[in-house]
C-alpha positions in Angstrom: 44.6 12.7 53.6 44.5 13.6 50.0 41.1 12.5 48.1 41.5 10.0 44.7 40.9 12.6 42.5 44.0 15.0 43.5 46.5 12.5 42.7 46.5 13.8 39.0 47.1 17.0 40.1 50.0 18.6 38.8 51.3 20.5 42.4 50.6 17.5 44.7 53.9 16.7 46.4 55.3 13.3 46.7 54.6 12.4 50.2 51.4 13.0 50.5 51.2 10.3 47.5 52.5 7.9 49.7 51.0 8.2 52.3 47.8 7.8 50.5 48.8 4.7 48.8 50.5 3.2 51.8 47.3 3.7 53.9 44.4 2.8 51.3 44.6 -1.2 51.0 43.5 -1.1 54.8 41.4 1.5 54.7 37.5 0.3 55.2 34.2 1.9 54.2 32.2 3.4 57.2 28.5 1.5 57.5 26.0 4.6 56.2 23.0 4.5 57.9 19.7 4.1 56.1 17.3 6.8 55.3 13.8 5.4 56.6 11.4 4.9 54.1 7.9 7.3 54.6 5.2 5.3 55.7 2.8 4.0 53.3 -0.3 5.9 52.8 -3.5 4.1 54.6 -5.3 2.4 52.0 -9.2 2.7 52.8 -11.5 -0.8 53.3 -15.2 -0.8 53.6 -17.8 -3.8 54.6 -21.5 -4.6 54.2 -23.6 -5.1 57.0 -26.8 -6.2 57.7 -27.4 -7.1 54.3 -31.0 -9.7 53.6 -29.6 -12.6 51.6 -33.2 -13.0 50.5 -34.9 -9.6 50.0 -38.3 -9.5 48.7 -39.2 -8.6 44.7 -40.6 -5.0 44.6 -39.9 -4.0 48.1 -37.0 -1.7 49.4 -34.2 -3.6 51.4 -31.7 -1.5 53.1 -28.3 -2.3 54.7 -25.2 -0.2 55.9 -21.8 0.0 54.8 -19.0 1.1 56.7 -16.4 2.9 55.7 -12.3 2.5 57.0 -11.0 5.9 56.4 -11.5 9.4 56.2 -12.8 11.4 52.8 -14.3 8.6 51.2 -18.1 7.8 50.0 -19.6 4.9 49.1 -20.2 3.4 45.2 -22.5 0.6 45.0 -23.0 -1.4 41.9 -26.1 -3.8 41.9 -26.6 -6.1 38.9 -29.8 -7.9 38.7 -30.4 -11.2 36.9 -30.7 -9.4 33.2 -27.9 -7.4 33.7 -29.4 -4.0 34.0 -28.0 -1.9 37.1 -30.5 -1.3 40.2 -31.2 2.2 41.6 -30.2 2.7 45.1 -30.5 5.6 47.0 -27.5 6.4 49.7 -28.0 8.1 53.3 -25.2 9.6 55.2 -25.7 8.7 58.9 -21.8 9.7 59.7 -18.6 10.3 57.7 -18.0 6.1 58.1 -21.5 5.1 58.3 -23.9 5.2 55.1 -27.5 3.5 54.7 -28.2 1.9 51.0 -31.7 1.4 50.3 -32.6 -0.4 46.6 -35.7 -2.5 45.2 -35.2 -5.5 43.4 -37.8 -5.4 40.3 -36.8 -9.2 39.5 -36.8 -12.3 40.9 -33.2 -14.6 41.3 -29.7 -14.0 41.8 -28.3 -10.4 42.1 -24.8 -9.1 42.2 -23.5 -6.4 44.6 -19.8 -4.5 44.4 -18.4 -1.9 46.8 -16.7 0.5 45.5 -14.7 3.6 47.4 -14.6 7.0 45.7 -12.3 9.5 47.5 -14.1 12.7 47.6 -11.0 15.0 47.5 -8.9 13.0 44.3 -12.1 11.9 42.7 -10.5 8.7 42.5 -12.3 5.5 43.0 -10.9 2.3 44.8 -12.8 -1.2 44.1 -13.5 -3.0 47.8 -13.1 -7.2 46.4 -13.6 -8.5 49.6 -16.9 -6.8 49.9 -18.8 -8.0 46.6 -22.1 -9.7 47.9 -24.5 -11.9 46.3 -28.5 -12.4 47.3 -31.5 -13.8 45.9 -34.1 -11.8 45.3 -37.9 -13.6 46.5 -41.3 -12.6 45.3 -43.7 -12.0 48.1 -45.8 -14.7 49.4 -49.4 -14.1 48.6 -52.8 -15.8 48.9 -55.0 -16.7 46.5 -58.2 -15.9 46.6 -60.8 -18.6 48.7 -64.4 -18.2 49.4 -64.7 -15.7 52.3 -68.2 -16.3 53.1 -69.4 -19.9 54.0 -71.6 -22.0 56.2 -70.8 -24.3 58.8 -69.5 -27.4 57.7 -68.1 -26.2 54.2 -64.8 -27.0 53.4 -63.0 -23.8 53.0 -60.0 -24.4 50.6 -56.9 -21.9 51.2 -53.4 -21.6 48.7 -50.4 -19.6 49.6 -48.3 -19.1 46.3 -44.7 -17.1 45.7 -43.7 -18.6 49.4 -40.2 -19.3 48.6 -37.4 -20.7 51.2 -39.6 -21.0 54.5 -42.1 -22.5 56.4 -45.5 -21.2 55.9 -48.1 -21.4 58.8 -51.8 -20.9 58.7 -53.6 -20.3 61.7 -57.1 -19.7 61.9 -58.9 -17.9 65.0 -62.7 -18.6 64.8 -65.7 -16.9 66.2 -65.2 -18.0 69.8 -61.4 -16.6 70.1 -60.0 -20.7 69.8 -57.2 -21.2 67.6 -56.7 -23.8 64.9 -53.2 -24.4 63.6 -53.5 -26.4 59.9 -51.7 -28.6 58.3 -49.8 -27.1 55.5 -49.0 -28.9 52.3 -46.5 -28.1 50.2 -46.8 -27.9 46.4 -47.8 -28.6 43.9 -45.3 -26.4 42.3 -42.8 -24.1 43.5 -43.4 -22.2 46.2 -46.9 -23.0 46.3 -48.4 -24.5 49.9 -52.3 -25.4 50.5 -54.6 -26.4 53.4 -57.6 -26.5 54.1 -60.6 -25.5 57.2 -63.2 -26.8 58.7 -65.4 -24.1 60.1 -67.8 -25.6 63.0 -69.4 -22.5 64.1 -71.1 -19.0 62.8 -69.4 -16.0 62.9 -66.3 -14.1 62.2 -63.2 -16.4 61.9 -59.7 -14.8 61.0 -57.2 -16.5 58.9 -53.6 -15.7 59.4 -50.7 -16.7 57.4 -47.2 -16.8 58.4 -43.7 -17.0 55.8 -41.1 -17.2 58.0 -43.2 -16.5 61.2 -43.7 -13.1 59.7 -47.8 -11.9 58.7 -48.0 -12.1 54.6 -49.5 -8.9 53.3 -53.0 -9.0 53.8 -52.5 -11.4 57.1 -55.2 -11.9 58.9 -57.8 -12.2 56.2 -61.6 -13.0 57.1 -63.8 -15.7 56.8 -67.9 -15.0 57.6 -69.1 -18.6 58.4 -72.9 -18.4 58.7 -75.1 -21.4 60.0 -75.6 -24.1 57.8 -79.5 -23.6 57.6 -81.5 -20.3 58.9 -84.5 -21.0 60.2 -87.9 -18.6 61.0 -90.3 -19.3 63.5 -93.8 -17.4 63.4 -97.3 -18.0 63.7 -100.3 -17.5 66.0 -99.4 -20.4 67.6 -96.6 -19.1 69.4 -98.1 -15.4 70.5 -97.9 -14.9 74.1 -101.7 -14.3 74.2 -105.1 -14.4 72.1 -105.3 -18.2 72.0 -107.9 -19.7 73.2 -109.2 -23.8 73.7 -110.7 -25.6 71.1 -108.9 -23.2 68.7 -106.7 -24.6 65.4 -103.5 -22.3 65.9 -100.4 -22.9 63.0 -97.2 -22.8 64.1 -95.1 -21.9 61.0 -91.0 -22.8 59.9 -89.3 -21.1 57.6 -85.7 -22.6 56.2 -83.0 -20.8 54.4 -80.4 -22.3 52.7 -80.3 -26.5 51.4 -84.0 -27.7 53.0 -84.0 -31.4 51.7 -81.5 -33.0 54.5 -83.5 -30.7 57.3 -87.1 -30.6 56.8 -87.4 -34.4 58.3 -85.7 -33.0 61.1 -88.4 -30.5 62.5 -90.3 -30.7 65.0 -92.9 -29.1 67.1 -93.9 -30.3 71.0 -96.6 -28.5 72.9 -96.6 -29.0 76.8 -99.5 -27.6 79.1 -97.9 -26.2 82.6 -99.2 -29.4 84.2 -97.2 -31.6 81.7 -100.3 -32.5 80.0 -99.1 -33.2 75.9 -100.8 -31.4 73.4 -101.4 -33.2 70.0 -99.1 -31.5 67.3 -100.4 -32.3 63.6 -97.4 -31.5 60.3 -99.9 -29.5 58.0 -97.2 -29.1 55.6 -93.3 -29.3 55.0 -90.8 -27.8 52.7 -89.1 -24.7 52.4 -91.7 -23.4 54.7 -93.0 -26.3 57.1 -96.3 -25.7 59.0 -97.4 -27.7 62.2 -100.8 -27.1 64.3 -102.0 -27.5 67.3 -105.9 -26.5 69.6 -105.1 -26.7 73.1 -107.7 -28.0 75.3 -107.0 -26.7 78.4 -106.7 -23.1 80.3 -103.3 -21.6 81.1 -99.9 -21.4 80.4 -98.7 -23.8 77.7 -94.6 -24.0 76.2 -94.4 -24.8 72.7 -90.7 -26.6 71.7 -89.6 -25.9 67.8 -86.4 -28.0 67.3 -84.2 -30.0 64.8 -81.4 -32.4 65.3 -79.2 -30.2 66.9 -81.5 -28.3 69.4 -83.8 -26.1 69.7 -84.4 -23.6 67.4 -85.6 -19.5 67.1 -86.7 -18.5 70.4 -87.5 -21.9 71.7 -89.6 -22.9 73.9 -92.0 -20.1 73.5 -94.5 -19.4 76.3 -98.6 -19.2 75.4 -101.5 -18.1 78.0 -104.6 -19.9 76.5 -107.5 -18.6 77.5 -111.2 -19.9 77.8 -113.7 -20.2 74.9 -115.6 -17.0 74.2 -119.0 -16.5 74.0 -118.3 -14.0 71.2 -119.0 -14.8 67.6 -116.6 -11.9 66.6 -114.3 -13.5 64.3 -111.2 -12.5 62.3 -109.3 -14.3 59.6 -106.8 -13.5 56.8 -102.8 -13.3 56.4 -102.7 -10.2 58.3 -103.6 -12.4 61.6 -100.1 -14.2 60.9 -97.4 -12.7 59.2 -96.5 -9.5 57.1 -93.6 -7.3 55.5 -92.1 -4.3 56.0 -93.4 -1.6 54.2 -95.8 -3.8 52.6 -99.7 -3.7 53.3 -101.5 -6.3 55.6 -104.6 -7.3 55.7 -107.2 -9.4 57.3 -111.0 -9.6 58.1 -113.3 -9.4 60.9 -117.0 -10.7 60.9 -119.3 -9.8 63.9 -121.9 -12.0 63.0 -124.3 -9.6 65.0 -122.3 -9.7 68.2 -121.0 -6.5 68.5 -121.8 -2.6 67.4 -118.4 -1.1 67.3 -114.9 -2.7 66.9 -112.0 -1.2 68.2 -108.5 -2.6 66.9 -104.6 -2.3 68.8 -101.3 -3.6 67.0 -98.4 -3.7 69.6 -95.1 -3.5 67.9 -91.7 -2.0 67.9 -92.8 1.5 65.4 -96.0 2.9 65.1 -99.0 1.8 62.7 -101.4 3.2 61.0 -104.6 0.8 60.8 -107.4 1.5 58.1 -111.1 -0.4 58.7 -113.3 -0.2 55.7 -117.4 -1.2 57.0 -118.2 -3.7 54.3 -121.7 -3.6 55.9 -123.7 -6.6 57.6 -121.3 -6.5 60.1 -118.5 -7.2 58.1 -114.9 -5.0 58.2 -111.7 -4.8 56.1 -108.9 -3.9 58.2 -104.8 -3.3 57.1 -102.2 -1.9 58.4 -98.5 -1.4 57.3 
C-alpha cells in the first residue's frame, strides 16, 4: 500500500496506483485511543473553627483553622468596624492545625478572611467559603454601689456594657443563704439594675453572672453593719461592789440614727427571788442613763433591751451585798467609765474611818494606779 503523498512521484508504477485508488473509497479510519488527561492538581481548602461570634472588646479570643493540604500556612485578614486591620498572632500546633489569637479594640461588627499562602510558591489562595463575621461586645461591668451599709438600707446595684444575655445577681449574706434578685433591664442599652435588701450584719457577697459566666470583679462585697450599735456600762451592771440602799446608773450608749430608738430602751432589774426592782430613766439621748438601789441581799439580773431583744451582754448578773458600816466613800468618773490611754480619775473620802487605803483594778493589761493624800482623809486616785 502506497501512501497519498507517493502518487506524484515520478517512478511509481501503474498498478500500485490502482490499487490504491481502487481500495481507498472503502477504506475506514482506525478509532485512536485517547491520551488521558494528568490529573488536576489538589486545590488546598481551609475552615474556621471554634470561632466566638461575640468576643469581648479588649480581651484576646482565639480560634483554630484547619488547613486541607500540605505546604500551606494560614493568612488572616481581620477588619474592625473603622476599617483598620487587627493584629493576630498565629501558633502552629501541626502542619494542618494553626491557633489565631486577636483582640478586638472596638466595639461592633468585624470582618474575618482566610486566606492560604503556599509556603514553597509564595503564592496565596483566597478561602471564600471561610470569610466570618462577629460582633465584638464590651465587657459587662458594675458600677460602683455603696459597699458598706446597715441593716435595712437599700443597697442599689447597676450592671452596665451587658450586651446579648441574661444577667443574674445573686447575693450570699452573712449566714451562707442565698438571695437570687430580680434583674431589670435598662434603662439604656445594655444596662440592667436591682436592688438588696440586707437583713442582717456581716459580710454578704454579691455575685454577678453575664451569660452564667462571673463578670470581672464577681463576687464583690458588701459589709452590712447593724442598724444601731449600742454600749452598755455602768456600775450598775458590775458583778460585784453593790450594795442595798445604793443609787447605781446603768448607762446606754447608741451609735448611729438615735431618734427612732431611744423610746425603745429599756432597763428591768429582777432579784433572784423574782422580787422587781424599781428602774428610774435619768436621762435619754445619744447616751441614755437608767438607775436603780436594790433593797435586798444577793444575786440580782439586770435586762437592757430594745424592740428587738436584748441588747450587749444582757441580762447581766449582780451580787448586792449588805450596807456597810464604813463611811469610806469614793466618787468621780473613774468609778464608771474610761479610755484607753487616757487618764481616770476619781476620789475617795474616809471621813475618819480608816488609816490606810489600799486600791486593786482587775482588768485585761496591767495598771498603774497613782494616790495623791489631799490630807483630812481625803485621796486623789487615777490610773490609765
Amino acid at each position: 500500500m502506497i501512501t497519498p503523498g507517493e502518487l506524484i512521484h515520478p517512478e511509481i508504477d501503474e498498478m500500485s496506483v490502482m490499487t490504491y485508488l481502487s481500495q481507498f473509497p472503502v477504506a475506514k479510519l482506525d478509532q485512536v485511543a485517547k491520551r488521558p488527561e494528568p490529573p488536576a492538581e489538589p486545590i488546598a481548602t481551609g475552615i474556621l473553627e471554634g470561632l466566638d461570634e461575640f468576643p469581648k472588646v479588649n480581651m484576646p479570643s482565639e480560634f483554630y483553622v484547619n488547613v486541607f493540604g500540605d505546604g500551606y500556612r494560614p493568612k488572616m485578614k481581620i477588619i474592625d468596624p473603622d476599617g483598620n486591620e487587627v493584629h493576630y498572632t498565629v501558633v502552629e500546633e501541626n502542619p494542618h492545625k494553626f491557633l489565631i489569637i486577636y483582640t478586638p479594640l472596638r466595639y461592633g461588627v468585624h470582618h474575618l478572611s482566610l486566606s492560604l499562602r503556599d509556603v514553597a510558591l509564595g503564592t496565596t489562595t483566597a478561602v471564600e467559603d471561610a470569610s466570618r463575621t462577629v460582633e465584638a461586645l464590651p465587657v459587662a461591668r458594675m458600677c460602683s454601689y455603696p459597699d458598706r451599709v446597715r441593716v435595712g438600707d437599700v443597697v442599689p446595684l447597676r450592671v452596665e456594657d451587658a450586651m446579648r444575655g441574661v444577667v443574674e445577681v445573686v447575693v450570699v449574706d452573712a449566714k451562707g443563704v442565698e438571695h437570687l434578685l430580680a434583674v431589670i433591664e435598662g434603662p439604656g442599652k445594655g444596662v440592667h439594675t436591682c436592688e438588696y435588701l440586707p437583713n442582717g450584719s456581716g459580710l454578704h457577697t454579691i455575685n454577678v453572672f453575664h451569660n452564667r459566666n462571673p463578670i470581672h470583679g464577681s463576687p464583690f462585697p458588701l459589709r452590712v453593719s447593724d442598724r444601731h450599735s449600742f454600749s452598755v456600762w455602768g456600775r450598775g451592771i458590775n458583778s460585784e461592789g453593790i450594795r442595798v440602799g445604793d443609787v447605781v446608773p446603768v448607762h446606754i450608749d447608741v451609735k448611729g440614727p438615735t431618734a427612732e430608738v431611744v423610746d425603745d430602751l429599756s432597763v428591768q432589774v429582777f432579784a433572784d427571788d423574782g422580787a422587781v426592782v424599781p428602774v428610774k430613766l435619768q436621762k435619754k439621748g445619744s447616751r441614755s442613763t437608767f438607775l436603780y438601789s436594790p433593797a435586798k441581799v444577793g444575786g440580782h439580773s439586770v435586762h437592757v433591751a430594745n424592740k428587738l431583744g436584748p441588747i450587749g451582754q444582757s441580762p447581766y448578773k449582780v451580787d448586792v451585798l449588805p450596807v456597810t458600816k464604813s463611811r469610806v466613800r469614793a466618787f468621780g468618773p473613774g468609778l464608771e467609765g474610761g479610755m484607753t490611754d487616757q487618764q481616770s480619775v476619781f476620789g475617795v473620802e474616809t471621813n475618819g474611818d480608816a488609816d490606810r487605803l489600799a486600791f486593786s483594778i482587775e482588768g485585761p493589761s496591767k495598771t498603774d494606779i497613782i494616790c495623791q493624800d489631799r490630807g483630812k482623809g481625803a485621796a486623789l486616785v487615777s490610773y490609765t
